[in-house]
C-alpha positions as CSV (number, residue, x, y, z in Angstrom):
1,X,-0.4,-32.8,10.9
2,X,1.6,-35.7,11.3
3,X,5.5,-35.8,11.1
4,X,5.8,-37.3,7.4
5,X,3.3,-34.6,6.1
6,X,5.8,-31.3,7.7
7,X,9.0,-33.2,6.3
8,X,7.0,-33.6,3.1
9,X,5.8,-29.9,3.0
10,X,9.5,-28.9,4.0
11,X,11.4,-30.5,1.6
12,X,12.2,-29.3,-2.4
13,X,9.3,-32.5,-3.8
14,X,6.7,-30.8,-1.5
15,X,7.2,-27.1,-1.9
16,X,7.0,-27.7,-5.4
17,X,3.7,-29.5,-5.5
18,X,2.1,-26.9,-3.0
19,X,2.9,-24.1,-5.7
20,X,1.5,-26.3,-8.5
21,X,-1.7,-26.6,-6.5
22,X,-1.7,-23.0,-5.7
23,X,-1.5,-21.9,-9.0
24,X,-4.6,-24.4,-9.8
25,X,-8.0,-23.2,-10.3
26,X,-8.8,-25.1,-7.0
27,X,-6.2,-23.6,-5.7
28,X,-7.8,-20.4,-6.0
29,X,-10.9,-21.0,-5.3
30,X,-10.3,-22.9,-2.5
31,X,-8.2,-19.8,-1.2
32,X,-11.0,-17.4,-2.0
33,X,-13.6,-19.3,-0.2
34,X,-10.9,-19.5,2.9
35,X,-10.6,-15.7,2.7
36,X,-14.7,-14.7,2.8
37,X,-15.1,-17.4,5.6
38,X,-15.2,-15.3,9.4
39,X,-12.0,-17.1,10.7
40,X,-10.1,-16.2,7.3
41,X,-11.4,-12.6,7.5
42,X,-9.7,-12.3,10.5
43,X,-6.7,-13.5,9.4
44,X,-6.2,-11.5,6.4
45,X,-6.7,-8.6,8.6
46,X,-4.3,-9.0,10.7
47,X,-1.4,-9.8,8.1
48,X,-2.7,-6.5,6.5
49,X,-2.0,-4.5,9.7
50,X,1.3,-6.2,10.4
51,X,1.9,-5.7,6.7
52,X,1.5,-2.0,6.5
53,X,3.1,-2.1,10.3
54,X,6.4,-3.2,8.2
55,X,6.1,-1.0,5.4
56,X,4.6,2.3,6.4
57,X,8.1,4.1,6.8
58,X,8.8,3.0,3.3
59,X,8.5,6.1,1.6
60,X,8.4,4.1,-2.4
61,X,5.6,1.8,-0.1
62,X,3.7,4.9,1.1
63,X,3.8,7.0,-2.2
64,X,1.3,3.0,-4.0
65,X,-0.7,4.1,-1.1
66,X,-1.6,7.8,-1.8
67,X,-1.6,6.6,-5.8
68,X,-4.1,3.9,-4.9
69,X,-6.0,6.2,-2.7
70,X,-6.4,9.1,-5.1
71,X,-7.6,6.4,-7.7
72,X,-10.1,5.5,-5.4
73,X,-11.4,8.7,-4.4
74,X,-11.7,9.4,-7.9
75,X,-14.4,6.7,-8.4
76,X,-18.0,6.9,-7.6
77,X,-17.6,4.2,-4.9
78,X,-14.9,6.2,-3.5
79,X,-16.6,9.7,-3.6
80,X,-19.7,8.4,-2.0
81,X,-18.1,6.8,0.7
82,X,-15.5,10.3,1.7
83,X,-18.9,12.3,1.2
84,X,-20.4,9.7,4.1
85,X,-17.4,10.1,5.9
86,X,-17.4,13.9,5.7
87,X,-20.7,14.2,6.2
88,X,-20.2,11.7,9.5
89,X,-17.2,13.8,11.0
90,X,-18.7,17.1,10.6
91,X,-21.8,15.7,13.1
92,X,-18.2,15.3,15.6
93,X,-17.3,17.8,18.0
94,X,-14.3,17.7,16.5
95,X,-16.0,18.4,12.8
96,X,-17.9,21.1,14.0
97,X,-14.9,22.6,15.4
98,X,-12.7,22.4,11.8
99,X,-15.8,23.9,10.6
100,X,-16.0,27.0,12.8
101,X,-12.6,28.0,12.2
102,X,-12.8,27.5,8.0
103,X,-15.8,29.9,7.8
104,X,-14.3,32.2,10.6
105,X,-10.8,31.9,8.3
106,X,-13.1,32.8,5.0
107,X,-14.8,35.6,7.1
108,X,-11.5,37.5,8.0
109,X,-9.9,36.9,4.3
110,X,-13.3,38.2,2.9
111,X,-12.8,41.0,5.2
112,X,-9.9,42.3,3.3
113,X,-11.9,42.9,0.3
114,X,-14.8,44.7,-0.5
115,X,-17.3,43.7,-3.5
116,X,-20.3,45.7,-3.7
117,X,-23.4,44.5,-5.4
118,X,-23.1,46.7,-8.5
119,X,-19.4,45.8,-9.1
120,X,-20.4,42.5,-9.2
121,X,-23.8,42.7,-11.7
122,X,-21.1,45.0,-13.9
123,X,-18.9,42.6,-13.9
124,X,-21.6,39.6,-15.0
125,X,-22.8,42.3,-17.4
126,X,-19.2,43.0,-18.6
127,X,-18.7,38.5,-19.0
128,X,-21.8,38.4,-20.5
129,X,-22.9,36.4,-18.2
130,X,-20.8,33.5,-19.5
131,X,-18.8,31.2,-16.9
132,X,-15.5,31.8,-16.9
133,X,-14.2,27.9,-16.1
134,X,-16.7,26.3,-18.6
135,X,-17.2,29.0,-21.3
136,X,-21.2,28.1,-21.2
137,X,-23.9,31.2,-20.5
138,X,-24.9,31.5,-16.8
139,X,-28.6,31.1,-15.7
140,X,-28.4,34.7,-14.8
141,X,-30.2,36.3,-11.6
142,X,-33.6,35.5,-13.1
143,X,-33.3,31.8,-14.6
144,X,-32.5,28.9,-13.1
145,X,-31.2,29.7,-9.0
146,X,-30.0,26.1,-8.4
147,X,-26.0,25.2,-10.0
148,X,-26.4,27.1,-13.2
149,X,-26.6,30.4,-11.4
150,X,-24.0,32.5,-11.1
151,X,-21.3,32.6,-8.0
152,X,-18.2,35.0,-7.5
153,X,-15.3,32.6,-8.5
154,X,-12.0,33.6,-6.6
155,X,-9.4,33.7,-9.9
156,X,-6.4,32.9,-7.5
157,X,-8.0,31.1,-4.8
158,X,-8.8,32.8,-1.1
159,X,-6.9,29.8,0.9
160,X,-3.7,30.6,-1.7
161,X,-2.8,34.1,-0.9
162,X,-5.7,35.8,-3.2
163,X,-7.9,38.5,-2.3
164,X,-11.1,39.3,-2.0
165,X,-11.6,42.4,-4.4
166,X,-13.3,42.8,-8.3
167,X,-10.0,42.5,-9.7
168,X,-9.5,38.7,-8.7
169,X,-13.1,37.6,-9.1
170,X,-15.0,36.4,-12.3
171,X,-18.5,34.7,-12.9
172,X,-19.0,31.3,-12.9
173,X,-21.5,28.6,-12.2
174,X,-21.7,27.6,-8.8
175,X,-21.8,23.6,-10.1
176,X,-17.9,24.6,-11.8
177,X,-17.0,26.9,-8.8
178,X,-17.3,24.0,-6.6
179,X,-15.9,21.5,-8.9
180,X,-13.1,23.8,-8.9
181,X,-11.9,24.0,-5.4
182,X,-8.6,25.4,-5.2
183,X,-7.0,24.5,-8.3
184,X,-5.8,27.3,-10.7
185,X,-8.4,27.9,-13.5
186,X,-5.6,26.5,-16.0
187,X,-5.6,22.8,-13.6
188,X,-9.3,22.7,-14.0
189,X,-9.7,23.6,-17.8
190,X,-7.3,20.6,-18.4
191,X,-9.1,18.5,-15.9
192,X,-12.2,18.6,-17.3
193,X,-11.2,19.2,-21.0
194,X,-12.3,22.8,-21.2
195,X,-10.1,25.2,-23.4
């Protein structure tokens, strides 16, 4: 670029038009091609990085972040990809480390508590075999054995301070169990529109 062209760009006339013709639809498109070319790719990487290099202390900056995150991971697209990423660390030594130590961690709080087979069919018997998250009748020990049948659903969740006896269990579909996590039941009724 020759020295009329910088003073040109530099001065109030200049910075002025280059607006204008950002602003235009060439503008933009001309920008957009730019960006999916290799060399452009590169670039926009690199003022990301230095971007959220600036910014990451910035706790108004950080708090978009975990907004725009949760958003994501609420989509499909999102979901899929953590589920590949999950599934890809857990292959890790690392994974199958974090792994070990959760089920030993459920093991020992299971440990507490004692449920014995016919505490838990009286208890099914006693729900009617009706989930307790969803409200909907359970496939029960002879009908369907994939999500509809039943699992022991920790009321106040193991990995919160509950325990592992009859009085802080109930029925529910496995599908809702795991939907459920370890959000209180009143969290997950709202969540999914359940009353």
């Amino acid at each position: 670029m020759n020295e009329s062209k910088k003073k040109y760009k530099g001065s109030p006339k200049g910075k002025e038009a280059e607006k204008r013709y950002n602003l235009s639809d060439k503008g933009h498109e001309n920008r957009r091609r730019y960006n999916r070319s290799e060399k452009g790719k590169i670039i926009c990487r690199k003022a990301a990085r230095e971007f959220y290099q600036r910014h990451k202390e910035d706790p108004v900056y950080r708090e978009k972040i975990r907004e725009r995150n949760r958003k994501y991971g609420k989509s499909n697209k999102g979901r899929l990809t953590n589920k590949k990423a999950a599934k890809k660390f857990r292959k890790t030594p690392k994974g199958k480390m974090v792994n070990k130590n959760r089920k030993m961690k459920r093991r020992q709080l299971e440990g507490e508590g004692k449920i014995t087979l016919g505490q838990w069919e009286e208890l099914c018997k006693k729900h009617d075999f009706i989930c307790h998250l969803c409200g909907k009748k359970i496939g029960g020990y002879r009908g369907n054995l994939g999500l509809e049948f039943p699992s022991m659903d920790h009321i106040i969740p193991l990995s919160k301070g509950g325990k592992h006896d009859i009085s802080n269990v109930a029925p529910a579909h496995t599908k809702c169990n795991i939907l459920r996590r370890d959000k209180s039941v009143e969290e997950f009724k709202k969540e999914h529109g359940y009353k």
